[in-house]
N, C-alpha and C positions, 0 to 999 in steps of 0.2 A: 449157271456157268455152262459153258460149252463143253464136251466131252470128245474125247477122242474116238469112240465111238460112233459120236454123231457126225464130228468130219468123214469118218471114215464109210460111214455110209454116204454124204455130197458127193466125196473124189469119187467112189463105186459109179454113183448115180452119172456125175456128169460123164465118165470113161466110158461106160457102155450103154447109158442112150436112154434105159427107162430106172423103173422103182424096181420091177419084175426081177431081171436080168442082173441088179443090184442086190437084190436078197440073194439070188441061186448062189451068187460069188462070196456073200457074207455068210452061207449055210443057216439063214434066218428066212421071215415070214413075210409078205410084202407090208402087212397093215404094221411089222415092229421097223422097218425102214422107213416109211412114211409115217410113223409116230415120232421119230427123233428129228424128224425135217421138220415137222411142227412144232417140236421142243427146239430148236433152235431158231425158228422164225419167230418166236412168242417170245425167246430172249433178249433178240437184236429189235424185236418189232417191226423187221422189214421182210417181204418177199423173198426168197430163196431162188424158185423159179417162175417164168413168165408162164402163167396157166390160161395165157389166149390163145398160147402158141402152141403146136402141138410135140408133142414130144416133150421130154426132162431136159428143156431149155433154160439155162441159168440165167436172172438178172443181172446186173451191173454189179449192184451188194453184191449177190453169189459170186459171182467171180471174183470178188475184191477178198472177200471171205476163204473162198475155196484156194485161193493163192497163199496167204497164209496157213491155211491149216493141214498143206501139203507138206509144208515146212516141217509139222510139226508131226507128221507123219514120218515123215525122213529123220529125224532125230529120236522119235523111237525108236523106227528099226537099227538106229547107229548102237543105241541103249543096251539092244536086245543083243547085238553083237556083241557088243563090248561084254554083258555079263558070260556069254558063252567062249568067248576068249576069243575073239574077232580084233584086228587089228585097231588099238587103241587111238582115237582121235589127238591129231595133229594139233602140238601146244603152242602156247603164243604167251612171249615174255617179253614184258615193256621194262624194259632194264636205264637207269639210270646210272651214272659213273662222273664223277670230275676228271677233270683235268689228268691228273698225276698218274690213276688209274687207267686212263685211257690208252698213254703212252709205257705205260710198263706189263702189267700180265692181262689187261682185257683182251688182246688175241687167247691167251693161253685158255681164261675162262671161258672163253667162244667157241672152242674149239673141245672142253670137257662137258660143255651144257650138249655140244654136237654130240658127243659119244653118249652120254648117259640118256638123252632124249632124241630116237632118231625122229626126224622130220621139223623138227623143233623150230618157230620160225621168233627171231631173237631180234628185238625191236629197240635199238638202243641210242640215248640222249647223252649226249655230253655236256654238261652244262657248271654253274653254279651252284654248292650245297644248298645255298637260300631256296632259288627255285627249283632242285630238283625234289627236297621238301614240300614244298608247296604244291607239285605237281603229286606229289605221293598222297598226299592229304585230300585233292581233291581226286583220287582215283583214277589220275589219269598216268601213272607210272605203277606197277608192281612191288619191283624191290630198289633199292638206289644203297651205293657205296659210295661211304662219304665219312669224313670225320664226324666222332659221334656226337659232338656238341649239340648240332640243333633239332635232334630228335626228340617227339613232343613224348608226353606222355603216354598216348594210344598208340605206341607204335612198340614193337619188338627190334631187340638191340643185338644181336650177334654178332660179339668183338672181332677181328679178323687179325688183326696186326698194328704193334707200336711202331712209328717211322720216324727215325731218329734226321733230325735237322741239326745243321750247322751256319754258321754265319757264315757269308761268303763276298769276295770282291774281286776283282780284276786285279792278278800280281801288281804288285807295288802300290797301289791306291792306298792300302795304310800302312803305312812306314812304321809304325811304335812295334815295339816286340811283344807277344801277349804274354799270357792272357790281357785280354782287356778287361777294364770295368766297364760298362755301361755306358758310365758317362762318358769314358775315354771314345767309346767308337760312337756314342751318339752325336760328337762333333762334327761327324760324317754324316752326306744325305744318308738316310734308310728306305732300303725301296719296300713296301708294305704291300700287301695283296688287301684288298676291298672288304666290304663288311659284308656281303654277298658271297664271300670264299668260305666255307670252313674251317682249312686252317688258318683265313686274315682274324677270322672273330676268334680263334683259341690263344696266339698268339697277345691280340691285343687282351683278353684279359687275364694274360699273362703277365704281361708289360705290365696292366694294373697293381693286379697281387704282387707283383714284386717291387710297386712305385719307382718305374722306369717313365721318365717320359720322354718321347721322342720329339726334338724340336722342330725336322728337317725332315718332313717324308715323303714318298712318292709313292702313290698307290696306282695300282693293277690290277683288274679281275683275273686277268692271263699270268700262270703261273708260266707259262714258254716268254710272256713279252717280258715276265720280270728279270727272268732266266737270260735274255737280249740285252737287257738294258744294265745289267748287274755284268757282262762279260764287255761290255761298252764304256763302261767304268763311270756310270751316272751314281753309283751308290752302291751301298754294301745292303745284301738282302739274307730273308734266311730260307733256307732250301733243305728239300731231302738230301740227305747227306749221300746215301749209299747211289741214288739212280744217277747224280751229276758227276760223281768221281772221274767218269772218264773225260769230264770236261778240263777236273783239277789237274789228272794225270797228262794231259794236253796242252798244262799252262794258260788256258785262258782263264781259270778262275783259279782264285785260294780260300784255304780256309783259316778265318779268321779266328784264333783263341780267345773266348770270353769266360768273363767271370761273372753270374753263373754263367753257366753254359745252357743251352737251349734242351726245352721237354723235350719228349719226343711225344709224336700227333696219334693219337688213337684214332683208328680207323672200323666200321662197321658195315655189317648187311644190316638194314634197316628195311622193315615190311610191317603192317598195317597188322596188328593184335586183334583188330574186329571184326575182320574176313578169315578166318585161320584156313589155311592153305597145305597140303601136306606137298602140293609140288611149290609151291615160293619155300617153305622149309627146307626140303631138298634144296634147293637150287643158294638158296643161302649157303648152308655146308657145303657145297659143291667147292665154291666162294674162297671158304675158310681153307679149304684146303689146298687151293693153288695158288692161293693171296700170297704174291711177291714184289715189293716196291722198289728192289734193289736194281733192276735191272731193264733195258727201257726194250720193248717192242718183242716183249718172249712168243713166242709162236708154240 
């Protein structure tokens, strides 16, 4: 194996020119600097420098070599800082959030990850539970906020917040007085979000356990297009209750009384149990503690 040592006699070598002038700077010998160039040539099996040429001339290797292990030079010295209380190296968070989340406190948590981590560079995906799952798994996301349903078993689950849903339609679309049964408002389209939503799959097996079936539906990955088409008056959908109120208070949508009446959707920080992480753990509670669904665009 390469040693830091042995780079660090190469970078000496190639900066100022011989073996000699190498030692004086490492406060060593020249035959123990030219013994680690040989320990490193005898590793890689190739040439270090061009010995036709005169002077401590690097080959192509060496160069290729000497370019990484500069790197690795630099990241020590970051190391050595950082134990002696040097300012701490600049974080990088690949954050996942659906829909719901996006449009209600993900400014807020933006803006608390900003204060608790200065320089903090926040790298965030809007997308579907399914695949922000998927991308979680394959390492390519950090942490993802999402209803807790489709988190596997290797993952850590930190609850955030219950979000209570309601039926909803366009005033007058259903006439009967409620509560409804079930079957009363399944005579209506129902607008359904996708099996790619986490809350379209908590729902439907919901609808299950409770042997509801829905004859008439209209699905959506877009919890906004369903939120469109639901104040359009294509169908009666179920929504968070608290974030669309100012739509209800506006008369473009109502709320429709069922019997039962709708769960309400558990939501989670969700992060990878096999990497343990003491800043994705922070940054989860961060989470928990500004997790608010009720209100859309908090700053």
């Amino acid at each position: 194996m390469v040693t830091l040592k042995q780079i660090e006699a190469l970078h000496w070598i190639a900066e100022l020119g011989s073996f000699e002038r190498a030692a004086a700077r490492l406060g060593t010998t020249q035959s123990t600097v030219s013994k680690r160039i040989q320990q490193m040539e005898a590793a890689s099996g190739k040439p270090l420098f061009d010995r036709a040429q005169r002077g401590a001339r690097l080959t192509e290797w060496g160069e290729q070599l000497l370019a990484v292990g500069r790197e690795m030079l630099e990241l020590r010295e970051r190391m050595v800082a950082l134990q002696q209380g040097g300012t701490p190296p600049a974080r990088r968070l690949r954050l996942g959030v659906t829909e719901l989340c996006a449009i209600t406190w993900l400014p807020q948590l933006i803006a608390a990850l900003r204060q608790a981590y200065d320089g903090v560079t926040i790298e965030p995906e809007v997308d579907l539970s399914r695949n922000l799952h998927e991308r979680l798994a394959e390492d390519r996301i950090d942490l993802v906020i999402a209803p807790e349903g489709l988190a596997d078993a290797g993952m850590a689950v930190l609850p955030l917040a219950r979000v209570p849903n309601a039926w909803m339609a366009r005033p007058g679309l259903v006439a009967q007085p409620g509560p409804l049964t079930m079957h009363d408002l399944a005579a209506h389209p129902i607008l359904i979000q996708g099996r790619g939503s986490g809350s379209g799959l908590f729902f439907e097996k919901w609808f299950r356990a409770e042997g509801i079936a829905l004859r008439r539906t209209l699905a959506t990955d877009s919890l906004m297009a369903m939120v469109g088409l639901t104040v359009a008056g294509l169908g009666v959908s179920y929504l968070p209750r608290d974030c669309f109120d100012p739509l209800v208070r506006a008369g473009k949508l109502a709320i429709v009384a069922t019997e039962p009446a709708l769960p309400d959707v558990p939501y989670a920080a969700i992060y990878r149990s096999d990497r343990p992480s003491a800043f994705i753990a922070a940054v989860a509670a961060i989470a928990r503690a500004v997790c608010d669904y009720s209100r859309s665009l908090q700053g």
